[in-house]
CHARMM-style PDB file with segment names, atoms N, HN, CA, C and O in Angstrom:
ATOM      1  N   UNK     1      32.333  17.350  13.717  1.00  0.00      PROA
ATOM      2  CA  UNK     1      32.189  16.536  14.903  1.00  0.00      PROA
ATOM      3  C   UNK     1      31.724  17.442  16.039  1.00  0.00      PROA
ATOM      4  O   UNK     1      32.353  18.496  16.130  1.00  0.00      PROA
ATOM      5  N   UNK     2      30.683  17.227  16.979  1.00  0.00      PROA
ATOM      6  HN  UNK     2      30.172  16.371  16.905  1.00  0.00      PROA
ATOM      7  CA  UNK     2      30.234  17.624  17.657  1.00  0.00      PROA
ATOM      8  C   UNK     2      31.311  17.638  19.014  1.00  0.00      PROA
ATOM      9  O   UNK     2      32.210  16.799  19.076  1.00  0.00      PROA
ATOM     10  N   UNK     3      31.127  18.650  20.058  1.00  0.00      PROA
ATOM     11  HN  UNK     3      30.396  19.331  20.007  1.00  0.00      PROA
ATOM     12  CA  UNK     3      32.332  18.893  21.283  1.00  0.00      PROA
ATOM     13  C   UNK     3      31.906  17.506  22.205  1.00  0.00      PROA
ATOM     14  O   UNK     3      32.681  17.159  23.095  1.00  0.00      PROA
ATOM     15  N   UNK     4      30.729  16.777  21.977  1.00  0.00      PROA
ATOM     16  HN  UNK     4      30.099  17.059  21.253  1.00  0.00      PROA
ATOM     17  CA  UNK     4      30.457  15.471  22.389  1.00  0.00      PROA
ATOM     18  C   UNK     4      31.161  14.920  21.928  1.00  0.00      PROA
ATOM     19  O   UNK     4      32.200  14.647  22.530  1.00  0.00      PROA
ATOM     20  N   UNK     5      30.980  14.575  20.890  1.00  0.00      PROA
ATOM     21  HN  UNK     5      30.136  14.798  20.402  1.00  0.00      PROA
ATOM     22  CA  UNK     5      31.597  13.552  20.097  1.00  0.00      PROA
ATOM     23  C   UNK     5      33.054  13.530  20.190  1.00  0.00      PROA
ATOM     24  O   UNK     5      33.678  12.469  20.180  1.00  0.00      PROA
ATOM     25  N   UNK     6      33.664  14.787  20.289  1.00  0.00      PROA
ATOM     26  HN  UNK     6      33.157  15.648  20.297  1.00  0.00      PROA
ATOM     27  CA  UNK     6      35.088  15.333  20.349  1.00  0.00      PROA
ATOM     28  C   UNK     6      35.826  14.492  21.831  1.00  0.00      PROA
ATOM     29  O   UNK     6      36.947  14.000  21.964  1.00  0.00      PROA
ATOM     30  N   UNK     7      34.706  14.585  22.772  1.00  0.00      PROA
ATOM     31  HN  UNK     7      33.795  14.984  22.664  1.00  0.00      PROA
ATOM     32  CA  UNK     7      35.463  14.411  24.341  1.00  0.00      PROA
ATOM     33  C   UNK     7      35.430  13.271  24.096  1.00  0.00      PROA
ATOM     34  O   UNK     7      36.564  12.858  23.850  1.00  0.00      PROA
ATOM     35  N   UNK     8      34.183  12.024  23.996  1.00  0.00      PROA
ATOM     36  HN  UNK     8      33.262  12.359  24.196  1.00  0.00      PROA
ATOM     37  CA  UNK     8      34.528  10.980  23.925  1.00  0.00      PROA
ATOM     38  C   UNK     8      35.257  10.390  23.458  1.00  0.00      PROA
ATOM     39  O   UNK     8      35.773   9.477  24.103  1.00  0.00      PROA
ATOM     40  N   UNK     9      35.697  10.678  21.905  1.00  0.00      PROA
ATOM     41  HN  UNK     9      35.278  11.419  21.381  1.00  0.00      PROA
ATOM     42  CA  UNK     9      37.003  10.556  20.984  1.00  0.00      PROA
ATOM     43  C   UNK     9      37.867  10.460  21.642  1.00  0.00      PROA
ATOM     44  O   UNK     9      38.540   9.430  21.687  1.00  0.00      PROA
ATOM     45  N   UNK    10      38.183  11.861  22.584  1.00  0.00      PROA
ATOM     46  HN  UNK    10      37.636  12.698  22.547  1.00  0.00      PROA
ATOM     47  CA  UNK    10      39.412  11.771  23.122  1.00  0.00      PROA
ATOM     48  C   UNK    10      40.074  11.101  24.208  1.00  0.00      PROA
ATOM     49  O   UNK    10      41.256  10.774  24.317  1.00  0.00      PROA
ATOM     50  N   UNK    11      38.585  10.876  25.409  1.00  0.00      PROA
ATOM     51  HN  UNK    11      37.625  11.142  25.320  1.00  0.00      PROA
ATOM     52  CA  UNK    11      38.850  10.064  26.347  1.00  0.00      PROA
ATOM     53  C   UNK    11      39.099   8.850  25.754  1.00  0.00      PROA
ATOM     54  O   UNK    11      39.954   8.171  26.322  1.00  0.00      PROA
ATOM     55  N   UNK    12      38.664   8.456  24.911  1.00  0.00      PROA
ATOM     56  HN  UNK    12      37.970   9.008  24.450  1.00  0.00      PROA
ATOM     57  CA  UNK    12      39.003   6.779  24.341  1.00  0.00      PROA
ATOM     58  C   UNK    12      40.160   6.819  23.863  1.00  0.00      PROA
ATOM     59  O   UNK    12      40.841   5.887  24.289  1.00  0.00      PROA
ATOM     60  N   UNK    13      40.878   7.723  22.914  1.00  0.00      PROA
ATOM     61  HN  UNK    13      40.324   8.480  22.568  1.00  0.00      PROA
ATOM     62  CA  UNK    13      42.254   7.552  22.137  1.00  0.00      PROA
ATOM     63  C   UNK    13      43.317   7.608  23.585  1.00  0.00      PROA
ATOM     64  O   UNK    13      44.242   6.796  23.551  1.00  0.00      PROA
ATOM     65  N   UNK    14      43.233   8.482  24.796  1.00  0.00      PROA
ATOM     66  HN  UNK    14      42.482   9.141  24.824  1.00  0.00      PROA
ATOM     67  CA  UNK    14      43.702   8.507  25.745  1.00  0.00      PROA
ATOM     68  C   UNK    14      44.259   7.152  26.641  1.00  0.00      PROA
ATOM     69  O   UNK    14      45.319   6.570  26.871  1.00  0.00      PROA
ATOM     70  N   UNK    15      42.630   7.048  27.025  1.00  0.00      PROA
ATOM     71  HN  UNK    15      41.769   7.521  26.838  1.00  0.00      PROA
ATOM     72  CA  UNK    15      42.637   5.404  27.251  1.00  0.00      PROA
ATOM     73  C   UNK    15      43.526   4.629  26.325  1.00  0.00      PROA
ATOM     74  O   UNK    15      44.690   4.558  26.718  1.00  0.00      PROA
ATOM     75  N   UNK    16      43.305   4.134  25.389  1.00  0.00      PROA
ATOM     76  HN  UNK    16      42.359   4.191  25.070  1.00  0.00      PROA
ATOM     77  CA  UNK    16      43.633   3.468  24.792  1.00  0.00      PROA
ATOM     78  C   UNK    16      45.082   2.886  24.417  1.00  0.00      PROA
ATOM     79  O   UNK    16      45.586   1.765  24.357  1.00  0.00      PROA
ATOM     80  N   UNK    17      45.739   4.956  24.068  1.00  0.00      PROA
ATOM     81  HN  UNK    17      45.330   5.867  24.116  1.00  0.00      PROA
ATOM     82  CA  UNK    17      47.301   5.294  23.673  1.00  0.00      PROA
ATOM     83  C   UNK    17      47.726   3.967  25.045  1.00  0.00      PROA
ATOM     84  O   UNK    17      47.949   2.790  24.761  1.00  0.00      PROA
ATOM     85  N   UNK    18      47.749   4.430  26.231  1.00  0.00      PROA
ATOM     86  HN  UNK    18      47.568   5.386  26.462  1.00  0.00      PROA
ATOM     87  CA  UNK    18      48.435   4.053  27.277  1.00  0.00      PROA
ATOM     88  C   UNK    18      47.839   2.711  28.274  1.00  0.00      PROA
ATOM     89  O   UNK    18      48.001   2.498  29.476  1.00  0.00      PROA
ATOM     90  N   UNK    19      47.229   2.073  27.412  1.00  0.00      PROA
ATOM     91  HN  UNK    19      47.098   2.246  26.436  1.00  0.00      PROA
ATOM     92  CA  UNK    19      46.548   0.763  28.170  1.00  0.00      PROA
ATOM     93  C   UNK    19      47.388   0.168  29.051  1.00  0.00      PROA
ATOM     94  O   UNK    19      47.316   0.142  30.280  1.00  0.00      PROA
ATOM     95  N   UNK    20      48.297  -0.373  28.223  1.00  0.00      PROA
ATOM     96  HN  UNK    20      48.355  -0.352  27.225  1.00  0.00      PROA
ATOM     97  CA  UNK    20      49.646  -1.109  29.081  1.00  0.00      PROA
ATOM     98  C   UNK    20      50.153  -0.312  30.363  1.00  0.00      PROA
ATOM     99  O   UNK    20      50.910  -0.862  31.163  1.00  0.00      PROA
ATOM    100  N   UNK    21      49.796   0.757  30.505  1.00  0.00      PROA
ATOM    101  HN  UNK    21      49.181   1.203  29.854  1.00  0.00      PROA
ATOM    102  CA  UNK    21      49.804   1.319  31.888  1.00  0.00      PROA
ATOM    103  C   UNK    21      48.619   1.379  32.912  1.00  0.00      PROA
ATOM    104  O   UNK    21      48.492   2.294  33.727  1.00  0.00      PROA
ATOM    105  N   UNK    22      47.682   0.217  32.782  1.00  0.00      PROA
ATOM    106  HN  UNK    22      47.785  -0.526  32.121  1.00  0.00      PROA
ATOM    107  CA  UNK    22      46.920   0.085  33.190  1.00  0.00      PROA
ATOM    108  C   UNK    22      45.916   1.292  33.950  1.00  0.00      PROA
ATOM    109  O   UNK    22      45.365   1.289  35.050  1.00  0.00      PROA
ATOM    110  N   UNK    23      45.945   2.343  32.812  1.00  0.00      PROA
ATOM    111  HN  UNK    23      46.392   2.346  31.918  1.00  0.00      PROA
ATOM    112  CA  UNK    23      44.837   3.759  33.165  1.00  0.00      PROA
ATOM    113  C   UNK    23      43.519   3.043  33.326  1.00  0.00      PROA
ATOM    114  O   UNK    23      43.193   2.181  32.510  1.00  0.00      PROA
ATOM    115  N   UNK    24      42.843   3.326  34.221  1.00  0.00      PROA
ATOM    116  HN  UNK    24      43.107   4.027  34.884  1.00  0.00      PROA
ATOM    117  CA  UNK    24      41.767   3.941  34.626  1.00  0.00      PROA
ATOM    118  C   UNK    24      40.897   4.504  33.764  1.00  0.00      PROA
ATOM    119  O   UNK    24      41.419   4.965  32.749  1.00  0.00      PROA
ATOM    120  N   UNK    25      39.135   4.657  33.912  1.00  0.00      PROA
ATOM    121  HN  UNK    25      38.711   4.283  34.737  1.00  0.00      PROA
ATOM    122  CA  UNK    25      38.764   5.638  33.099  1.00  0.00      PROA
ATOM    123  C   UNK    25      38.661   7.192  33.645  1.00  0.00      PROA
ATOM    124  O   UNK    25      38.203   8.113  32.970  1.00  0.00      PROA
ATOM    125  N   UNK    26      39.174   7.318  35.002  1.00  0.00      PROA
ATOM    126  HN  UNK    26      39.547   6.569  35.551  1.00  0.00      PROA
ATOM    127  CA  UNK    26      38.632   8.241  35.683  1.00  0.00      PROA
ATOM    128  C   UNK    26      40.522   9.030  34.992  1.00  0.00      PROA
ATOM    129  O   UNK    26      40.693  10.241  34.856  1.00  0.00      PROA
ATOM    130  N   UNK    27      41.380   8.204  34.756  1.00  0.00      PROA
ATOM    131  HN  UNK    27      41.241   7.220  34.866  1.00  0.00      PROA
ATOM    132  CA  UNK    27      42.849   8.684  34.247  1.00  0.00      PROA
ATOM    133  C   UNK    27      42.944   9.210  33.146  1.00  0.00      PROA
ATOM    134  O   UNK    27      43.710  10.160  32.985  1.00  0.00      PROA
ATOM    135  N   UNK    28      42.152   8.687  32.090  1.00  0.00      PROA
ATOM    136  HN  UNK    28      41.530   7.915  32.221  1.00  0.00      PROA
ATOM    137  CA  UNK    28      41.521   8.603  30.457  1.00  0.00      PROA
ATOM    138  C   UNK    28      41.107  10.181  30.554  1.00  0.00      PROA
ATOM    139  O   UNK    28      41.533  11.049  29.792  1.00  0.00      PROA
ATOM    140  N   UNK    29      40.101  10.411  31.747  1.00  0.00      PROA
ATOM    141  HN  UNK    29      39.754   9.706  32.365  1.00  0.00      PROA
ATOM    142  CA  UNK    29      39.232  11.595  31.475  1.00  0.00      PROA
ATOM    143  C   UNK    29      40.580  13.118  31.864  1.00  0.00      PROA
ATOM    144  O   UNK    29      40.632  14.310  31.564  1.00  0.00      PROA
ATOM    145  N   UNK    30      41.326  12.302  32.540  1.00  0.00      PROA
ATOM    146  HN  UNK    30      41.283  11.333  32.784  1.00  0.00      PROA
ATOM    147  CA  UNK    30      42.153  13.590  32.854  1.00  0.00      PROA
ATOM    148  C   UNK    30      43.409  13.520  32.192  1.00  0.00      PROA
ATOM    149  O   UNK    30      44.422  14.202  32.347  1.00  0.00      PROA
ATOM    150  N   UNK    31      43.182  12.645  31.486  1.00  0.00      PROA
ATOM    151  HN  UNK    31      42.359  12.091  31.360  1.00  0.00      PROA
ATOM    152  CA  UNK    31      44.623  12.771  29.918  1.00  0.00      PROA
ATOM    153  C   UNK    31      43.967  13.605  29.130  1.00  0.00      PROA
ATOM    154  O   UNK    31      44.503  14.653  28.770  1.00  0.00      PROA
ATOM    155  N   UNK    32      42.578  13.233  28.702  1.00  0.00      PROA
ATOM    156  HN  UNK    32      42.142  12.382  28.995  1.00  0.00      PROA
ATOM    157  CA  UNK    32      42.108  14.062  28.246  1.00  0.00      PROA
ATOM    158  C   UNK    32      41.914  16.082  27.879  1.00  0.00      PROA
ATOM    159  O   UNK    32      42.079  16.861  26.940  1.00  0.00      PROA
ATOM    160  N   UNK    33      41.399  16.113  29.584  1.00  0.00      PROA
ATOM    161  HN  UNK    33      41.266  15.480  30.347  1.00  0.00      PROA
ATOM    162  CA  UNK    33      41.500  16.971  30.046  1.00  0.00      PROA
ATOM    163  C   UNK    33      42.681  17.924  29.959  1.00  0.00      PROA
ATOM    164  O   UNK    33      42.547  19.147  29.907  1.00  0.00      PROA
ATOM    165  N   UNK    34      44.047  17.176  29.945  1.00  0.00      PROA
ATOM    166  HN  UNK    34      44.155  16.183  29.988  1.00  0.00      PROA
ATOM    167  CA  UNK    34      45.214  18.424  29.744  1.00  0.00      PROA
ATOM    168  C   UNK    34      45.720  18.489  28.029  1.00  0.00      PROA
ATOM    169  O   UNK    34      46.308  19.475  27.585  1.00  0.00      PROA
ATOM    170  N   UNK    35      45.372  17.229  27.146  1.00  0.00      PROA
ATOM    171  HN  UNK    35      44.894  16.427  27.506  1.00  0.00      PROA
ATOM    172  CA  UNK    35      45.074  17.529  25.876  1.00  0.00      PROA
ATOM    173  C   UNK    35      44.610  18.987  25.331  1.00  0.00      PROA
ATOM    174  O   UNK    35      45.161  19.844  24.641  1.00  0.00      PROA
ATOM    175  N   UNK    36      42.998  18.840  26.129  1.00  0.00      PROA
ATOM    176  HN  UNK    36      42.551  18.143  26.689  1.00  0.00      PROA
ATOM    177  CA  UNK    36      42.156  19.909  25.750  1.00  0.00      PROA
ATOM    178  C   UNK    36      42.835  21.343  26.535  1.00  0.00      PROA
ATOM    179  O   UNK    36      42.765  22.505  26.134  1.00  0.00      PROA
ATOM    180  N   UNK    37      43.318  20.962  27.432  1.00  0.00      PROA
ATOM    181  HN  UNK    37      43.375  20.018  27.757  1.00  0.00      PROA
ATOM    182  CA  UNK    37      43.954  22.654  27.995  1.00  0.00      PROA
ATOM    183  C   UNK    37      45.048  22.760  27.247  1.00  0.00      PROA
ATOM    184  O   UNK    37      44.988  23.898  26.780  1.00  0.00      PROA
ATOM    185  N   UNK    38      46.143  22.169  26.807  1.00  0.00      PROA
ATOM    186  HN  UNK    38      46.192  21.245  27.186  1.00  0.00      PROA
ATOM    187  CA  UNK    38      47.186  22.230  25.975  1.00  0.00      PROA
ATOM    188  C   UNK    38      46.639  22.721  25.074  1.00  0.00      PROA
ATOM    189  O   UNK    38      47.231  23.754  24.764  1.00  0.00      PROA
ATOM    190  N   UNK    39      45.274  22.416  24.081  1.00  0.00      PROA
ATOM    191  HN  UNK    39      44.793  21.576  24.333  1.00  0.00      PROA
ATOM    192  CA  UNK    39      45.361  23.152  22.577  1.00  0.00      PROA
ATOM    193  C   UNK    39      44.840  24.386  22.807  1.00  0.00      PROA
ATOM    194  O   UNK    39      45.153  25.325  22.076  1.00  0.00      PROA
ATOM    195  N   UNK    40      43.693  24.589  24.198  1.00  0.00      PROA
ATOM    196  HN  UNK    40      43.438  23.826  24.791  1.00  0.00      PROA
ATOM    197  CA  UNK    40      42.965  25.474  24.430  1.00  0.00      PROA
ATOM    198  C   UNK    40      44.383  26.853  24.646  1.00  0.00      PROA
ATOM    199  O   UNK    40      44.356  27.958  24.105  1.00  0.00      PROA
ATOM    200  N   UNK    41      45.558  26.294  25.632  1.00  0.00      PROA
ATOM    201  HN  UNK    41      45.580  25.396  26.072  1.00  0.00      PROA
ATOM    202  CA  UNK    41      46.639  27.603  26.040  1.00  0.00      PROA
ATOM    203  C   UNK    41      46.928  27.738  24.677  1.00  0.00      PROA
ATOM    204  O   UNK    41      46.447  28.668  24.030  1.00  0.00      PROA
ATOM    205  N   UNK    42      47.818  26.727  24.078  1.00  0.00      PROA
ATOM    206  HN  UNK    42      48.208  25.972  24.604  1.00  0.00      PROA
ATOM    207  CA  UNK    42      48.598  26.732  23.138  1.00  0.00      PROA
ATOM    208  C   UNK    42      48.051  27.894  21.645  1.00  0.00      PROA
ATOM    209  O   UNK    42      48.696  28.828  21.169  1.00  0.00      PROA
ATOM    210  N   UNK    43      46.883  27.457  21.291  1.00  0.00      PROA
ATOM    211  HN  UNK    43      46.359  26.698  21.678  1.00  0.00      PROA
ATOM    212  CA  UNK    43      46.068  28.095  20.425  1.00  0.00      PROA
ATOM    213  C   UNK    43      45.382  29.395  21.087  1.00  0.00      PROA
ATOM    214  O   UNK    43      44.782  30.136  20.308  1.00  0.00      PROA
ATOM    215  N   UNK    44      45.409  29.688  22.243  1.00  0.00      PROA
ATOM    216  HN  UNK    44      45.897  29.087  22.876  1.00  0.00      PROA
ATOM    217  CA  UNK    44      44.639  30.984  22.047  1.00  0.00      PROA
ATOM    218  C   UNK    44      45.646  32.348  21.205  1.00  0.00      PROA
ATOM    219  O   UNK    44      44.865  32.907  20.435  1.00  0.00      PROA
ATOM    220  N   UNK    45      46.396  32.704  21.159  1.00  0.00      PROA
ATOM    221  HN  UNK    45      47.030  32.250  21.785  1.00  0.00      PROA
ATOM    222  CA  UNK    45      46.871  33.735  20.288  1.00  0.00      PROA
ATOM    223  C   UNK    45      46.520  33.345  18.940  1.00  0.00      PROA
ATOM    224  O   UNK    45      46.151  34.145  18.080  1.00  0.00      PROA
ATOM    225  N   UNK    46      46.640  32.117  18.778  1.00  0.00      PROA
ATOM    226  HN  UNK    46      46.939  31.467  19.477  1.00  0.00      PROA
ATOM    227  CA  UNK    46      46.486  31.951  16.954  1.00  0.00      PROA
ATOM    228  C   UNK    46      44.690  31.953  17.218  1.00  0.00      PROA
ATOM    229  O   UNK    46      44.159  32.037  16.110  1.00  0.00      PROA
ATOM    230  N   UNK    47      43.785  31.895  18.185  1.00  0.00      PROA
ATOM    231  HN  UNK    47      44.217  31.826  19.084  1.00  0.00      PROA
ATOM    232  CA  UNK    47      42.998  31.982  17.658  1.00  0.00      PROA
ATOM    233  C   UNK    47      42.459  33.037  17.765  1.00  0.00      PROA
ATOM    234  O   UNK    47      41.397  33.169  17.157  1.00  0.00      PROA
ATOM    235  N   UNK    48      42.837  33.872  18.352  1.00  0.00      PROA
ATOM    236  HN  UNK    48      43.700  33.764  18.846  1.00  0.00      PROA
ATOM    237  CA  UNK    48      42.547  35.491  18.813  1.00  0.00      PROA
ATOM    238  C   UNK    48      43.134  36.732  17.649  1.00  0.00      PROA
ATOM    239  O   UNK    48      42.644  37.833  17.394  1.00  0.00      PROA
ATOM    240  N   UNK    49      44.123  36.191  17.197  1.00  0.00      PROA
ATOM    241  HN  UNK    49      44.520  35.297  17.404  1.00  0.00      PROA
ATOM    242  CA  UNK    49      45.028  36.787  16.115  1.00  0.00      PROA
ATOM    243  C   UNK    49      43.818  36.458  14.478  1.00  0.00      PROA
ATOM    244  O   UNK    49      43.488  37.336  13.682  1.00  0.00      PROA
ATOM    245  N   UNK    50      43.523  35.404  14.431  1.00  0.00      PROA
ATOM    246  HN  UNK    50      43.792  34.690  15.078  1.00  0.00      PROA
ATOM    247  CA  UNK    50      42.541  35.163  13.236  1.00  0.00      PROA
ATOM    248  C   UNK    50      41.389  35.056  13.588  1.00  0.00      PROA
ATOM    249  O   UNK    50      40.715  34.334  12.854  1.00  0.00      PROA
ATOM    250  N   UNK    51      40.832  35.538  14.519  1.00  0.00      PROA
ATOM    251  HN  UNK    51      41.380  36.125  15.116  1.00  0.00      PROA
ATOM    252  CA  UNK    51      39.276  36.019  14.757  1.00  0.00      PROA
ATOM    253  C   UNK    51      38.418  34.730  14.983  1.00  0.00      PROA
ATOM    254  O   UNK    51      37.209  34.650  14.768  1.00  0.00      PROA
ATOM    255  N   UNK    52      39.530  33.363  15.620  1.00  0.00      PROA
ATOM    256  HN  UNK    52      40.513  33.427  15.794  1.00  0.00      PROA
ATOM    257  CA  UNK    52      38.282  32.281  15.579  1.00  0.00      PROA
ATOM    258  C   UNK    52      38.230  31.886  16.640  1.00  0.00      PROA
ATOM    259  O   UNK    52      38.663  30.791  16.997  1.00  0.00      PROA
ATOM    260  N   UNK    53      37.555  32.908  17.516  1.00  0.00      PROA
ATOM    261  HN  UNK    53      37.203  33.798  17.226  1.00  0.00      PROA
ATOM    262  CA  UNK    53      36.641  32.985  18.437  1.00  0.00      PROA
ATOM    263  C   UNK    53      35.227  31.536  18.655  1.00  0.00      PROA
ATOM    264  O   UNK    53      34.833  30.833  19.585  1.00  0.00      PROA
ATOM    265  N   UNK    54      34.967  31.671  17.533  1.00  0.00      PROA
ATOM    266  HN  UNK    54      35.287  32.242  16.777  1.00  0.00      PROA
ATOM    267  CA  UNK    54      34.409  29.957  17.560  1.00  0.00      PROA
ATOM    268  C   UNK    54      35.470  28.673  17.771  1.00  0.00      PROA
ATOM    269  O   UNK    54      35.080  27.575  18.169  1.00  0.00      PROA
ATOM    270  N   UNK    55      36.593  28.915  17.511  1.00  0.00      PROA
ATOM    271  HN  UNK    55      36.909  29.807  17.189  1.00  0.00      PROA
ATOM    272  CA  UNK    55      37.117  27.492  17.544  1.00  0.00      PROA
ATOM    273  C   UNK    55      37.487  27.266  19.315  1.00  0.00      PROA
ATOM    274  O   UNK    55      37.167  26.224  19.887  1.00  0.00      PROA
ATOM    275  N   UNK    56      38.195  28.408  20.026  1.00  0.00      PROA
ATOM    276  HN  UNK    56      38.455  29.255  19.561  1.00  0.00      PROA
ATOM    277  CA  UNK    56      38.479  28.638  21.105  1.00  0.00      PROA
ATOM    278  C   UNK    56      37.186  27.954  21.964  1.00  0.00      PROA
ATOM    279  O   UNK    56      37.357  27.120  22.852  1.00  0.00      PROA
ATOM    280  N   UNK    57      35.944  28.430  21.562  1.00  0.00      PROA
ATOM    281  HN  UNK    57      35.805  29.108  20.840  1.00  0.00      PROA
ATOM    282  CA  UNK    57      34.334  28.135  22.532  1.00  0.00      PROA
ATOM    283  C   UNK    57      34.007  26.903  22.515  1.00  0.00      PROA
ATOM    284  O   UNK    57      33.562  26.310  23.497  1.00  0.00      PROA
ATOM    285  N   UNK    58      34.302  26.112  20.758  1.00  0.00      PROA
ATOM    286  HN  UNK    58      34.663  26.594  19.960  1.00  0.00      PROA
ATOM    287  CA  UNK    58      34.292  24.782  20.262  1.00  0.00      PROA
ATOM    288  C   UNK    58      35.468  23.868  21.885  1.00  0.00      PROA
ATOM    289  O   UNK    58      34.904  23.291  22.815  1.00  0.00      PROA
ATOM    290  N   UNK    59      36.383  23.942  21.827  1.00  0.00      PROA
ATOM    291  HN  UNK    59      36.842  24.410  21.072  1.00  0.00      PROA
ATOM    292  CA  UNK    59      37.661  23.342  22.852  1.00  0.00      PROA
ATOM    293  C   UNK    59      36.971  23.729  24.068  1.00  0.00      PROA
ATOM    294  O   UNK    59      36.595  22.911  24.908  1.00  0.00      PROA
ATOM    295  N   UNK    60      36.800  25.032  24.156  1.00  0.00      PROA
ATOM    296  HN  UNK    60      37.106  25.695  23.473  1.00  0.00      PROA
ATOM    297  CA  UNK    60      35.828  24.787  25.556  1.00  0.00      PROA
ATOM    298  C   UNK    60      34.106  24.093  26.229  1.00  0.00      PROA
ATOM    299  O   UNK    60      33.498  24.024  27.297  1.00  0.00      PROA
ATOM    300  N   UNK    61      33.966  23.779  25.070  1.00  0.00      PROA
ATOM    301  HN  UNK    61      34.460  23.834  24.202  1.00  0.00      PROA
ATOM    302  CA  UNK    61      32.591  22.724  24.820  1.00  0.00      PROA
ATOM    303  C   UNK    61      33.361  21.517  25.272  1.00  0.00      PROA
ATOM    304  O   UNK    61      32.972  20.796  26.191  1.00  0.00      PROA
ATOM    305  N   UNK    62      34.506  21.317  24.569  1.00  0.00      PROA
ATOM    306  HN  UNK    62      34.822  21.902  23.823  1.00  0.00      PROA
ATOM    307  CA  UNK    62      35.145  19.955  24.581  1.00  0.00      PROA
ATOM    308  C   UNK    62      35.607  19.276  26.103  1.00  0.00      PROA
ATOM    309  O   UNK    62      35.540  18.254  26.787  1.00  0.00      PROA
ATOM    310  N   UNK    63      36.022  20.396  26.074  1.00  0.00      PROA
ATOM    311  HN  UNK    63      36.077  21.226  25.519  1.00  0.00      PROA
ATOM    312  CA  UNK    63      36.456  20.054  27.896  1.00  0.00      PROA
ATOM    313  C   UNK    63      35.163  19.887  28.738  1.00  0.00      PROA
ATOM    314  O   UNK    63      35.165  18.970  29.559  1.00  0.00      PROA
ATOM    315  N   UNK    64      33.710  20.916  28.593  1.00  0.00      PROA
ATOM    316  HN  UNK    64      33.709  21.661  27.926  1.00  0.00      PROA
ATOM    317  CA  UNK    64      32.878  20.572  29.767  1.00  0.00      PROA
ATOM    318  C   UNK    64      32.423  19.140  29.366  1.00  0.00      PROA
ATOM    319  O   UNK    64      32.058  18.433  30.306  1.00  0.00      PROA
ATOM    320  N   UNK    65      32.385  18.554  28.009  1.00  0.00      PROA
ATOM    321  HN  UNK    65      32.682  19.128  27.246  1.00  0.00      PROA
ATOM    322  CA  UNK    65      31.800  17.537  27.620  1.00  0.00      PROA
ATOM    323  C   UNK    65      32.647  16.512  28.703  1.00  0.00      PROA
ATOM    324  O   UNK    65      32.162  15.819  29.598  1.00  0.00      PROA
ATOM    325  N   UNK    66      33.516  16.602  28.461  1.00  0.00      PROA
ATOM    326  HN  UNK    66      33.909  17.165  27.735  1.00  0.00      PROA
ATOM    327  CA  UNK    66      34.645  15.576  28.749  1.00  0.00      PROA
ATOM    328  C   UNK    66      34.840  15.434  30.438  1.00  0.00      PROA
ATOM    329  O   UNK    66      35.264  14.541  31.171  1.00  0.00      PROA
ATOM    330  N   UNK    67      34.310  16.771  30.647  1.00  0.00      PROA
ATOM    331  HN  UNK    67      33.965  17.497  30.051  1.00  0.00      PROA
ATOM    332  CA  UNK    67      33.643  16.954  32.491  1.00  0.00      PROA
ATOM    333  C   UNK    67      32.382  15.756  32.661  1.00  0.00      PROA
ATOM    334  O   UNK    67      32.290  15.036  33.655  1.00  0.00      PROA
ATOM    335  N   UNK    68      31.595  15.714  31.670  1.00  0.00      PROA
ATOM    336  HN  UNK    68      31.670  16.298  30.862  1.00  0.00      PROA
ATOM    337  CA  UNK    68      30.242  15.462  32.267  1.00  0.00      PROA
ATOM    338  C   UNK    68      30.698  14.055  31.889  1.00  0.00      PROA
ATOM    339  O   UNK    68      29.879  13.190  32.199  1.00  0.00      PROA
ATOM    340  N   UNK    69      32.086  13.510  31.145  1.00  0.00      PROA
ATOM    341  HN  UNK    69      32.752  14.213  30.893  1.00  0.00      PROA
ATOM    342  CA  UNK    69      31.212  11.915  31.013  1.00  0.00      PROA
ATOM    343  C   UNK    69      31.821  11.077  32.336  1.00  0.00      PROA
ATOM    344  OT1 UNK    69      31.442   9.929  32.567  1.00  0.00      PROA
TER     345      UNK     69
END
């Protein structure tokens, strides 16, 4: 899945999880948003420790995507 494809995914499952709380899409994008910083903090030692330096750049694709929509 492309870091496009990834943000939109996520802004929608976001949206979606919490409808009945009548979110916003501009709310969607910033549920999103701490998703993607949560795996981005959470995972950097495991991804620094196993050399996947791509997956870390991948999450940070994800987030500017998820900037631009």
């Amino acid at each position: 899945m492309t870091a496009k494809e990834k943000a939109s995914d996520l802004v929608f499952i976001c949206g979606k999880s919490i409808t009945n709380l009548n979110m916003n899409y501009q709310q969607a994008k910033q549920c999103a948003l701490i998703v993607v910083d949560e795996i981005i903090n959470i995972g950097y030692w495991t991804f620094m420790e196993s050399g996947g330096k791509q997956e870390q750049e991948y999450w940070q694709e994800v987030k500017t995507e998820i900037e631009k929509l």
